[in-house]
Structure formats: structure tokens, C-alpha cells
N, C-alpha and C positions, 0 to 999 in steps of 0.2 A: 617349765623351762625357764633359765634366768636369764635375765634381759642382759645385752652387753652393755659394759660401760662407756660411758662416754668419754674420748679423750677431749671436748670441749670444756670450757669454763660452763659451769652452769649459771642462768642469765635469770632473772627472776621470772614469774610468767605475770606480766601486767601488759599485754599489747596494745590497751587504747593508751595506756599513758606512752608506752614507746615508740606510737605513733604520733603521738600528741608532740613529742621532743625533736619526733625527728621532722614534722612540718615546721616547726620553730627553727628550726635546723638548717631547712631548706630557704625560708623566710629570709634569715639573716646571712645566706650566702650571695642569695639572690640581691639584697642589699649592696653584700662587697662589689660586685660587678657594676650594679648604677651607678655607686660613686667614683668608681674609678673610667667608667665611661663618661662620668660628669668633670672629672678631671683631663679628660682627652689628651693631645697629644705634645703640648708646649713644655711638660717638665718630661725628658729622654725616660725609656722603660727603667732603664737599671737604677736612674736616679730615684726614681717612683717606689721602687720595689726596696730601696735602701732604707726610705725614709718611712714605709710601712714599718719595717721592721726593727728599724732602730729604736721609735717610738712605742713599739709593740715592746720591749724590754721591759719598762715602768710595769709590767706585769707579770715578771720575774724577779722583782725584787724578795718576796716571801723564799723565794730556792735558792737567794744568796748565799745562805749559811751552808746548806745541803753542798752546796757547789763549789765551796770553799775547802770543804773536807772533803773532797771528791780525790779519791785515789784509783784510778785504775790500770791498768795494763795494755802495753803502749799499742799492740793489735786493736783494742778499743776506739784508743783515740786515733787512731786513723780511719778507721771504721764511721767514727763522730764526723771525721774531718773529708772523709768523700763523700757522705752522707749531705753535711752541707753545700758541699762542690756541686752535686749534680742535681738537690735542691734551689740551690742558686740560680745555674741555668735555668731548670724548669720556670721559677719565678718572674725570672728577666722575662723571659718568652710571653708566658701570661699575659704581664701586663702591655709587651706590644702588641699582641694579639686584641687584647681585647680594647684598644681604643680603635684601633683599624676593622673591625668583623663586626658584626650584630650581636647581642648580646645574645640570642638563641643557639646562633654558630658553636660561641664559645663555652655555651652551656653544654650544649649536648654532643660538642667532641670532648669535654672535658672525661665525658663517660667512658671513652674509650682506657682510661688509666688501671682502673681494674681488671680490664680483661691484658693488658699489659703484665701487670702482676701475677696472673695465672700462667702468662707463658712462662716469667723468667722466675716463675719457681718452680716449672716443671724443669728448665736448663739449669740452674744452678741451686733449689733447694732440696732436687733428687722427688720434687710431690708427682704421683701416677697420671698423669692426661689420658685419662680414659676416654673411649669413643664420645661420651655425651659432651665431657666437656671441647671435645675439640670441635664437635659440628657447633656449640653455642661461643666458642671462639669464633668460626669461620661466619656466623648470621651475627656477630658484632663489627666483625669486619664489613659484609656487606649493608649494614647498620650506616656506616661511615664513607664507605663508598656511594650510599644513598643522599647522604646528607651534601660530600662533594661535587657528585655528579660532572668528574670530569669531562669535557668536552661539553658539555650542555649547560655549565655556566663558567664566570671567570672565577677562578683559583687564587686565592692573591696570597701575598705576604704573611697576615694573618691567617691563613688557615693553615700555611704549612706550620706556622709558629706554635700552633695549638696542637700538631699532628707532633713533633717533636717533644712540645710539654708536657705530653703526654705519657712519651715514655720516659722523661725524668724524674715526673712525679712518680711514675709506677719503679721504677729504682729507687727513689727516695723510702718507697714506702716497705720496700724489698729489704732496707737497709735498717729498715726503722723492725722491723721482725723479729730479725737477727740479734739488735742490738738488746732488744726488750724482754729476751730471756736471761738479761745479764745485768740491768740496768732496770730503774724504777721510770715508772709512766715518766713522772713529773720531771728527770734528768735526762729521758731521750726527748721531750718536747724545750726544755730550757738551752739544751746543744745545740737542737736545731735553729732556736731563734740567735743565738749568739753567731754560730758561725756562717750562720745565712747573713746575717749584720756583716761580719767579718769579712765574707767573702763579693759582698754587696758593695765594699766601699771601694775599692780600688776602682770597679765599674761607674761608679756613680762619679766620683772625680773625675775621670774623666772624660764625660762631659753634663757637666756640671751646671746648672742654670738656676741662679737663685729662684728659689722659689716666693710667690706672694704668703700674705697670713691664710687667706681661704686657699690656698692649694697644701698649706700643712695641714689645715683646719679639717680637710678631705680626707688628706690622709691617714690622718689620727682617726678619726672614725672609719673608715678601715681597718685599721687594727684594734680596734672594741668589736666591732662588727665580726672579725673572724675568727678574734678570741674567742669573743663570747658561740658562734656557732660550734667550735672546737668543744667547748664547754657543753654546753646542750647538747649534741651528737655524742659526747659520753655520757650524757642521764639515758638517752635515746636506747642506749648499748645495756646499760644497767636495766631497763624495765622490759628489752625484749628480745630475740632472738634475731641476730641479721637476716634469718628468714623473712621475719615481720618485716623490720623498718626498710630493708634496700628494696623495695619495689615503692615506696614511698618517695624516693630520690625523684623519681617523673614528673614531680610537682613542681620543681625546680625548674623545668623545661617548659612547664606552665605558664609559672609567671615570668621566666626570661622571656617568653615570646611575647605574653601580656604588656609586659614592664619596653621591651623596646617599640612594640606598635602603639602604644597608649601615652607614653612619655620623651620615647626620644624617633618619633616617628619610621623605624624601622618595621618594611613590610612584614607579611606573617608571611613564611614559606613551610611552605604543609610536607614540603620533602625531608625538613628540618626535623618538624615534629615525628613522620615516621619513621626517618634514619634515628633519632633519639629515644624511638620505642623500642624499635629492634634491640640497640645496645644496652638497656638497660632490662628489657626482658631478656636476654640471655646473660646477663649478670646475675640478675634476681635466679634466673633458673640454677646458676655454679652456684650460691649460694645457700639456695636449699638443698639442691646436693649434698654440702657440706654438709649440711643438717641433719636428711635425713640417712646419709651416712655415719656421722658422728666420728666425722674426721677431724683435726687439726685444722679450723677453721684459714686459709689463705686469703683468698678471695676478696678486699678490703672494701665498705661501705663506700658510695662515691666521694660523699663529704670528705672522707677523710686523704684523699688527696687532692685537698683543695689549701690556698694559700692562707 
């Protein structure tokens, strides 16, 4: 009997090293969150998120050529151009969220982005939401509802910020799909950083606070820090199947809970930890799904809607 084919890319089979890429992965996201919880709250979100990005460019200079000769058809670039829009927001959000929340908060609702993406590609990419994946929708919700616990703690500012950034990343990255059957990796990630720039600065004027040399100094290393996990989460992809590396994303929620009670004295809240396992075990479950279907992989690693 002959095996069906796979409509997936085939991924090499190396899983300690894809594992090995994607704790690196996890390492230096975890990183982007300390410094910008070390950055706290004197320079406004959207300023913050401007000057991440602006500075993040210097690493798009090799795709200036590319992007010079960039011709395409005007549905595209508006495509580019919401893409960034609702990027944007997401962004802004972020980082008020994350100078106001605990760094565990903001890690382990950031999980909730991918099971976003499974909805709205069963509403708007026509993909089947079969029985399994909608109960591991429904125990990621309750994943988040864990982690809330409305009524039994206070709800603030921040967490709605991160419940919201959550579904513009999972749009952003809805967007990013779409556009990447039409477009090279490297010119839907150069769009994004341009018109998130673009769309950052009006925000960021106005209200505007000069920033000191160590609050750019923060910043800039932010954006090496997210480059670079950007980077490494595609070796992560190359050496192994999303089946592998997306249950390794928990490590993330590891050391955010380590890193805020060991360095910036935020308690451990163990509701944290198991609303952040629920949603990331029914991720990892859509995931291998895909897998062992040999679907059209949807389902996005959590890294990768991360700023």
C-alpha cells in the first residue's frame, strides 16, 4: 500500500538539534521581556515599540536591493500595509502590558496567539475545525481563564492589553500566510519591520519623551535580542518538525517565572504556571495533529508571534 503524500514542507529529522534552537529561542525571548521590564514605564508604550523597531532596520540593510526592485500588485501592498496596521497595535499593547504585569502573566498569555490563529483560519482560510481541535481550543481558553481568574484576583490594564495582543498578533501572523505564498521569507519580514516603523511613528510623536543614552541602549538590545531569536526559531524549524520544537515553548514560562521572582522580585503564581500549561499543551496537541495528518501546517510556533 503507498503511503500518502505529504502536503507539508519536509523538515529535516535532526530533533536534538531542533530542540537545542528552539531552547535558544526561548532564551533570548525571554531576554526581550527582562529588558523591556528593565526599561519600565517613563518612555510611553508606542514610543518604546517605535524605537525598537526603528533601530531594528540597521538589519535590513542586506534586503535594500531586494526591496528596491520590489514590484508588486496593489492587493499585495495593502495586504503589507494592514499587516503592519494591526502588527502595530499588537506591538503598542505589548509593551504596555508588559511594564505593568509580571513577566509570567505576559509570557503565558502571550500563548493564547496561536490558538487565535486556528480560529481565524477556520473563518476566513476556509481550514476544517474538526472536533479535536475545537475541544483543544475550548481547554486553551480555559488555560487563560485559569491564568485570569476573574473575580478571585484583580484584572488590571495589563492583562486586558495582552488578551487583545493577542489577537493582533494572531492576525498579523494570519496575514503573514497569505502573503508568503506570494512573497520571499525575507520581504514579508523586511515589510513588517518597515511599516510597523511607519506606522509607529505618528504614535510615538505624540507623546513623545526624549529618551536617556541607557533607555536607547535597552532598546537596541531588544531588537538584536528578537532579531536574533527570529533567526534561531528558523534553524529550530529547519532541523525539526513543529511537532518537536512547540511543546518546548513551556520553557519560556519557565524562566519568565524564574527571571521575575529571582531578579525583579515578582511572586510565583502556580495558577500562572498551570493556565500556561493547559494552553500550550493544546497547541502542541493542534500541532501534531497537523502532523500526523499531513495537513497544511496553520497552527504557528508560539515564538513566532512574538515582537
Amino acid at each position: 500500500m503507498r503511503a500518502e503524500p505529504t502536503l507539508a514542507p519536509k523538515v529535516a529529522s535532526n530533533p536534538v538539534l531542533g530542540v537545542f534552537w528552539m531552547v535558544l529561542t526561548g532564551i533570548l525571548f525571554v531576554g526581550v521581556t527582562a529588558l523591556v521590564k528593565i526599561l519600565g514605564t517613563r518612555v510611553p508604550a508606542p514610543q518604546a515599540a517605535f524605537l525598537r523597531y526603528a533601530m531594528g532596520l540597521v538589519f535590513l540593510l542586506p534586503m535594500l536591493r531586494p526591496l528596491m526592485r520590489l514590484r508588486l500588485e496593489r492587493r499585495i501592498w495593502l495586504m503589507f500595509g494592514a499587516r503592519g496596521a494591526v502588527h502595530t497595535i499588537g506591538v503598542s499593547l505589548w509593551f504596555f502590558a508588559m511594564a505593568r504585569i509580571p513577566i509570567a502573566d505576559v509570557t503565558a498569555m502571550n500563548y493564547l496567539s496561536p490558538i487565535y490563529v486556528t480560529l481565524g483560519a477556520a473563518l476566513f482560510l476556509g481550514e476544517t475545525l474538526a472536533l479535536r481541535r475545537v475541544l483543544a481550543v475550548v481547554a486553551a481558553l480555559i488555560g487563560a481563564l485559569i491564568i485570569l481568574r476573574p473575580g478571585f484576583r484583580e484584572v488590571g490594564p495589563g492583562h486586558f492589553a495582552m488578551l487583545f495582543t493577542a489577537v493582533f498578533f494572531g492576525a498579523s501572523y494570519l496575514t503573514a500566510k497569505v502573503l508568503s505564498g506570494r512573497c520571499s521569507a525575507g520581504i514579508v519580514v523586511a515589510m513588517l519591520s518597515i511599516t510597523v516603523t511607519i506606522g509607529l511613528a505618528p504614535l510615538a510623536a505624540a507623546v513623545w519623551v526624549t529618551p536617556t543614552l541607557g533607555e536607547l541602549t535597552i532598546l537596541f538590545g531588544v531588537a538584536c535580542l528578537a532579531t536574533a531569536g527570529h533567526y534561531t526559531m528558523t534553524l529550530a524549524f529547519g532541523a525539526a518538525p513543529l511537532a518537536v520544537t512547540q511543546p518546548v515553548t513551556f520553557l519560556q514560562l519557565v524562566w519568565a517565572v524564574a527571571l521575575g521572582a529571582l531578579v525583579f522580585g515578582e511572586g510565583v503564581d502556580v495558577f500562572v504556571l498551570l493556565g500556561g500549561t493547559v494552553i500550550v499543551a493544546a497547541i502542541s496537541f493542534i500541532s501534531w495533529r497537523e502532523s500526523v495528518l499531513k495537513r497544511r501546517a496553520i497552527t504557528p510556533p508560539v515564538s513566532a508571534t512574538k515582537v
